[in-house]
N, C-alpha and C positions, 0 to 999 in steps of 0.2 A: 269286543263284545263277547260277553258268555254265554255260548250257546245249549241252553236248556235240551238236552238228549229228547224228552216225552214232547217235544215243540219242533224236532229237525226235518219232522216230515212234510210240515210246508213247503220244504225247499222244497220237495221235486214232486208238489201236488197232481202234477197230472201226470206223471208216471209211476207214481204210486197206484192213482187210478186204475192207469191203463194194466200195470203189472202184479198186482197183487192177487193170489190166490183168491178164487170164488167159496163157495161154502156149500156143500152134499144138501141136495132136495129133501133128502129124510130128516133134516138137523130143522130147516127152511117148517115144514109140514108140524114137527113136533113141537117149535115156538107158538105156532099159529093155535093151537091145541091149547095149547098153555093161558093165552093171551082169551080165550075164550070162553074159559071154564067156569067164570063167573057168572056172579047174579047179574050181571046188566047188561042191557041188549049189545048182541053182536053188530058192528063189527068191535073187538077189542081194540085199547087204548094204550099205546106202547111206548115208553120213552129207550132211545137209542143212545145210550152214554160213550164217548167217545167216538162217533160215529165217521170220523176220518174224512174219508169224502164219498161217503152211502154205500160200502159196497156191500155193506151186511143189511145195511137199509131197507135199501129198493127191492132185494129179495124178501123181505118180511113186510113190506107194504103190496107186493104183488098179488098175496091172497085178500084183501080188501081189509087188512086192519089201518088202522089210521093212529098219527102219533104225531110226534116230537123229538125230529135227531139234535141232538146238542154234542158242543164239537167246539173247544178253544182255541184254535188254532183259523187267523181268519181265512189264508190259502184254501186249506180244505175245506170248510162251510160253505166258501163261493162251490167250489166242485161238487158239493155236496147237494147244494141247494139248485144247481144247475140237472144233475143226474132225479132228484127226486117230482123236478116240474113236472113229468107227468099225473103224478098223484097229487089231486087237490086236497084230498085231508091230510098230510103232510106238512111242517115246517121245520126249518131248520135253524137253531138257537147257538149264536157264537157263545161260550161261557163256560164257568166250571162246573162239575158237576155239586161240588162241594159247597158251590151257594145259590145252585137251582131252583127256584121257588116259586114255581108256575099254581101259586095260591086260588087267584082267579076261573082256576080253569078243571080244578078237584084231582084227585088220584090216579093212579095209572093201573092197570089192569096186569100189565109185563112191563118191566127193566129190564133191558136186553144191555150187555156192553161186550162187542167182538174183539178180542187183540187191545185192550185199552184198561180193565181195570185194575193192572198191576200197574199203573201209569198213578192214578188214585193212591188220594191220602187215606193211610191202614186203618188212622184214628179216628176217621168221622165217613169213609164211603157206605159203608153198612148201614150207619143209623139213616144216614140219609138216605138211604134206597127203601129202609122200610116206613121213615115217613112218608115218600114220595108214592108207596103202593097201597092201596086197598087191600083192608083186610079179606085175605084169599088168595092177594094177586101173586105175581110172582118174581122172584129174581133169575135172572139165566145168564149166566159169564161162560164164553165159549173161546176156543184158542184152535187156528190150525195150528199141529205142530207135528215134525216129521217122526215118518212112524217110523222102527227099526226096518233094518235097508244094510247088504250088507252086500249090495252089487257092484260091479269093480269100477261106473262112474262115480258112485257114491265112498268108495275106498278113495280112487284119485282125486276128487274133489275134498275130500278130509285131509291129505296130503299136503294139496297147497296150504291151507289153513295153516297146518302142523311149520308147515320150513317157511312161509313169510311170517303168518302173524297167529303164532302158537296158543297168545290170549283170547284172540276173537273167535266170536261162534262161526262155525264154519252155515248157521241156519237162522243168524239172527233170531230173534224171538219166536221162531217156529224149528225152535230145538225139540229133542227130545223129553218123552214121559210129560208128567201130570203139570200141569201149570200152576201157578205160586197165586192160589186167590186168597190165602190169607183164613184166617176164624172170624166171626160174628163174635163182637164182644157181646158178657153174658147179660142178659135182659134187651136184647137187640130187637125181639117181635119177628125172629126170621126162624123156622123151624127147622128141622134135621137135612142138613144139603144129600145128595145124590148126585152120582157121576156118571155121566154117558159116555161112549166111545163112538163115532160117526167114521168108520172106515172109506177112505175113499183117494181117488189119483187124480194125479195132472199131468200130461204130456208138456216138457218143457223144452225148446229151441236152445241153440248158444244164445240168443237172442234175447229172448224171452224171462232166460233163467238168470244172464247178465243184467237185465232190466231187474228183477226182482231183488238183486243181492244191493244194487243202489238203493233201495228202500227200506232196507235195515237201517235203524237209527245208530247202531255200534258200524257201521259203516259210513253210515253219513260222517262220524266223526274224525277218519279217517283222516291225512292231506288227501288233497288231490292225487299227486304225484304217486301215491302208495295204493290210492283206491283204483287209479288206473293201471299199475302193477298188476296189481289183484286181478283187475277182469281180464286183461290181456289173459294172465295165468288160465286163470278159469273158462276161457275159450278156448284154449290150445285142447285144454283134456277135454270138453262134452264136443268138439271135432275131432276130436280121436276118438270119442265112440260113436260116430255118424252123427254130430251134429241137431243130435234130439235122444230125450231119452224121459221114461213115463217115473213122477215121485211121488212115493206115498204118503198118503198122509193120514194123520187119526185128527177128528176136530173131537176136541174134549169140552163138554157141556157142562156146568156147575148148576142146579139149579136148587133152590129153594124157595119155601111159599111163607106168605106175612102172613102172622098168625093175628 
């Protein structure tokens, strides 16, 4: 069976969960603004595109906006739909984004999608996000990815990469610089984007950070045999620098408003 790279992180839905970078309070605070701005009563109306299994979620339903995480992948929508039970105006929708059609239920206020919409088709994810918005509302595509770092675990952890596996990201999709969100084809109803930069760290374990690199989907692809190579590798060196050590990261925010 072929296994679709944008679909492998079911495999290991709850260690994705459990190990995937969180998202900086100021990035959290400035959606919530976004999601608000409109003409119609607060709390705002949010749909979460590719929503994984909620970790960008449950942080932007925490300020009391209310929404719709949708998520194709049926592993992570159960994790999804389990993490977001605390919030009753919350649901979570298995499906693509690409034939979303919550007609019954009118516009969204914010389209949020973290880490997910370079996953989206180029040719139709735009238009459908500015059908799916009120005029006003907003698009917001956000990515961690690591910031330059040029500390001597971060030299030895590029190292391994370079002499096992030369091709693969040594940061899976929390590579380096601007993230790949693509252009608004023209007459789209989406207005002049802007870029943010959300500076911010994470303290990572051998543990921790061996948990996270299984959740790269160019790693999922891996064998076995190769990927457990790799982590062996990749503990030897962050226990040779004591066995923790803090990684930077820039979260890059895309956002644009439906005109």
């Amino acid at each position: 069976m072929v296994r679709e790279q944008r679909l492998v992180f079911g495999e290991v839905a709850d260690l994705y969960n459990q190990a995937r970078p969180s998202y900086p309070p100021e990035l959290i605070e400035y959606l919530s603004e976004l999601a608000t701005l409109g003409p119609g009563p607060a709390p705002g109306r949010v749909l979460d595109v590719g929503c994984g299994t909620g970790k960008a979620t449950v942080l932007i339903a925490a300020p009391g906006l209310t929404g719709i995480g949708l998520e194709p992948d049926p592993d992570m929508a159960a994790v999804a739909r389990h993490n977001l039970a605390p919030f009753p105006t919350w649901s979570v929708t298995q499906g693509e984004f690409e034939d979303f059609d919550p007609s019954s239920d009118g516009r969204f206020d914010l389209i949020t999608s973290a880490q997910a919409w370079h996953w989206l088709d180029p040719a139709r994810r735009f238009g459908q996000a500015a059908r799916l918005l009120r005029p006003g509302g907003w698009l917001a595509l956000f990515w961690n990815r690591t910031a330059a770092d040029d500390s001597s675990v971060r030299r030895d952890i590029d190292g391994v990469y370079a002499e096992l596996f030369p091709t693969l990201s040594p940061h899976g999709w929390l590579t380096v610089g601007q993230p790949p969100v693509g252009t608004p084809p023209p007459g789209t109803a989406l207005g002049n984007p802007n870029w943010r930069i959300f500076p911010w760290v994470q303290r990572y374990t051998t543990a921790t950070w061996t948990d996270l690199v299984q959740t790269h989907s160019d790693h999922r692809l891996l064998a076995p045999e190769q990927r457990q190579v790799l982590l062996g590798r990749l503990t030897e060196v962050i226990e040779g620098h004591g066995g923790a050590f803090d990684h930077p990261y820039d979260c890059w925010l895309w956002t644009a408003r439906r005109l």
